[in-house]
N, C-alpha and C positions, 0 to 999 in steps of 0.2 A: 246285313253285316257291315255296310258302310257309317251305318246310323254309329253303330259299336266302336267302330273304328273311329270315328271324330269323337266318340265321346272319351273313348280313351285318350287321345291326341290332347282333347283338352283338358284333363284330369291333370295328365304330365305335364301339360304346360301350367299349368296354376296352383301345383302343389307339390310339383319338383320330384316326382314319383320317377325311377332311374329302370323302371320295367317296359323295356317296348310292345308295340303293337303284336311285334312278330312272335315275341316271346310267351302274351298270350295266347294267339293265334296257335304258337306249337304246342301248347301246354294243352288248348281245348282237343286238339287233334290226340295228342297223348290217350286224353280223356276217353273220349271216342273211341279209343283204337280198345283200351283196357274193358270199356263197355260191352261194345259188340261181339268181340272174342268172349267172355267169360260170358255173355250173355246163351250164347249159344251153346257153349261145351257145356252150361249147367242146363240148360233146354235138353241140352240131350241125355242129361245124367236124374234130372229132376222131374221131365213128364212122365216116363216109365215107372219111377218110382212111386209119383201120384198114384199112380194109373193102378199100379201094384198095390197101396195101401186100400184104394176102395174095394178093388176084386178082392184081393185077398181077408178083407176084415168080417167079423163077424158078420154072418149074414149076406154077405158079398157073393159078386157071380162065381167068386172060385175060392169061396171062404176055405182059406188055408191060416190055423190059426199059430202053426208054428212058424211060418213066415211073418207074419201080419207082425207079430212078438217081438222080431228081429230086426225087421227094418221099423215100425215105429220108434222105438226109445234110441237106434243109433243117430234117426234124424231127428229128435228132441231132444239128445246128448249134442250134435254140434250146433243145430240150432242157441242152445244157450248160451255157446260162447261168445263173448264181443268179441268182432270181429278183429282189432288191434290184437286180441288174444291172441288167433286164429292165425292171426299172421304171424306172430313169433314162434307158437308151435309150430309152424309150417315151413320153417327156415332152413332145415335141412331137408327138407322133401322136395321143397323149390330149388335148390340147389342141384340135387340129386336128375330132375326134370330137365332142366333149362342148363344148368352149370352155371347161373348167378342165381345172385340172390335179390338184388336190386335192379332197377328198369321197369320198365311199362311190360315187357314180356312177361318176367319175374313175379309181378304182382297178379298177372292171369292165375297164377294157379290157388295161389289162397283165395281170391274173387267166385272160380268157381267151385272151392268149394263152402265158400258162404253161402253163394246163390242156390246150387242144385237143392240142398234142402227145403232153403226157402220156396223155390219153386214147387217142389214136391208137395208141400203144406197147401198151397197159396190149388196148387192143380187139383188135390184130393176138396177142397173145400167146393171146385165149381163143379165139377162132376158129382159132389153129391146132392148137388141142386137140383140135379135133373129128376123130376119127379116120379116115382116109380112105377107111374101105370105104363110111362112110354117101354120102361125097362120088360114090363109083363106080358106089353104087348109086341113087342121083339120074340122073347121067348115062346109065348103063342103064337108065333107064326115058322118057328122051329129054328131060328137065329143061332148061332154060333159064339159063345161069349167074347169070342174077337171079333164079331161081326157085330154085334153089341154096342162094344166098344168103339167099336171105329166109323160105323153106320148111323148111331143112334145118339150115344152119350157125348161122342164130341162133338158132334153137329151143332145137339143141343146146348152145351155148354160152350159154343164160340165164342158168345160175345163175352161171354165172362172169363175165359179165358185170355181174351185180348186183355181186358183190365188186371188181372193177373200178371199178364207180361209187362202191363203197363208197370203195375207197382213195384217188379223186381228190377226194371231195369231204374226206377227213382230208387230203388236201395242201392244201386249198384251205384253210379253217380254218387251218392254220398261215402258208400265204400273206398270207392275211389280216392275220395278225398282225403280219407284217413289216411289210408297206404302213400298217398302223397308227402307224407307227413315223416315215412323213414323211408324216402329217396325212390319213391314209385316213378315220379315222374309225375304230370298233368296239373291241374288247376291248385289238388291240395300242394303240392309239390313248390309251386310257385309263392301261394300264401303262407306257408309256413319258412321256406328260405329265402325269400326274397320281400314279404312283409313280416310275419311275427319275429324272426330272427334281429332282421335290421330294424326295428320300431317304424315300419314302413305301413300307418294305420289307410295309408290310400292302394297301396297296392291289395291288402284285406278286400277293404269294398268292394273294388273289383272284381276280383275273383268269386267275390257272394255276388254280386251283379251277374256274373257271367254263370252260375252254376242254377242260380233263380231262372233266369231265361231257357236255360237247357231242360230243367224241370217241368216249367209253364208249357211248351214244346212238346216234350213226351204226354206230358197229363193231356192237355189237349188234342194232340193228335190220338189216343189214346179212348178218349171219349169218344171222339169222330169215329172212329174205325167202329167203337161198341156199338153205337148209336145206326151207322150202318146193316153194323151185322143183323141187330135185331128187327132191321128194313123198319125203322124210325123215321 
């Protein structure tokens, strides 16, 4: 972080940039705080849901096809919206939640629920990796389709679930950045009022400097952890 810190230092000093260190510093923390919060409320609203479209789907351990009906197309309806969308229709719900509409709080609630779908999608795709002899041979041993599940498919599907987590928390970071853009707060927050507004093209940089490095970060750590789980 010190490396970051002089380079910022010197960027202001040679290009007359009027954003301090600190002000990055709070914007990435914004960032951070809007990630991990939605990251989670949609973890909890989106692995079940996974969990739910592969049991429930055709041929599934608890194929239920009036459900399956129900929650597929709801989570391919908000799936399709862009998320800037997403946010505006959610302006009175955010309200309704929180009693603002703007802030790093504010913006949790349309975040998650961009995410939870995503999630949803991204968890039904690694659980159906799981190859179906391990599924038959669960049930041949007289397994319980929750024991199934929780014994067997997600074990099997760890390490790809970690990349899973990996990739929504990189949507989420760029999410981020959008909702910075009508007063969320965080890195987009900084680049869009503090450079695209004032013609401020070194504070931009910056801010893509600092959101590449947050990326590189997760995607990497992200592989480590896969790479682990798989005892690679």
């Amino acid at each position: 972080m010190e490396v970051v810190s002089d380079f910022i230092n010197y960027v202001n000093a040679n290009f007359l940039s009027r954003v301090t260190v600190e002000q990055y510093a709070q914007a990435s923390i914004d960032t951070l705080y809007m990630v991990v919060f939605s990251l989670i409320l949609g973890a909890l609203i989106g692995i079940p849901l996974g969990i739910c479209l592969v049991t429930t789907r055709p041929s599934g351990l608890l194929e239920n096809k009036r459900v399956y009906q129900i929650i597929n197309p709801i989570i391919n309806f908000v799936r399709s919206l862009p998320f800037i969308i997403l946010l505006f229709s959610l302006h009175s719900f955010t309200y309704f939640i929180v009693r603002t509409s703007i802030g790093t709080t504010a913006a949790i609630v349309p975040l998650t629920f961009y995410v939870a779908p995503y999630i949803a999608r991204l968890v039904e795709n690694s659980l159906l990796e799981v190859k179906s002899g391990i599924i038959e041979a669960a049930e041949s041993m007289g397994a319980t389709p929750v024991q199934i599940i929780w014994h067997f498919m997600l074990p099997e599907a760890f390490s790809s679930l970690i990349l899973t987590f990996t990739t929504a928390t990189i949507g989420l970071i760029g999410a981020t950045a959008m909702a910075g853009a009508i007063g969320a707060g965080g890195i987009g927050d900084v680049a869009y009022s503090q450079g695209y507004q004032r013609f401020d093209d070194t504070v931009i940089y910056i801010c893509v400097v600092i959101l590449v490095i947050a990326i590189q970060i997760v995607q990497s750590t992200g592989n480590y952890l896969a790479r682990k789980a798989r005892h690679e």
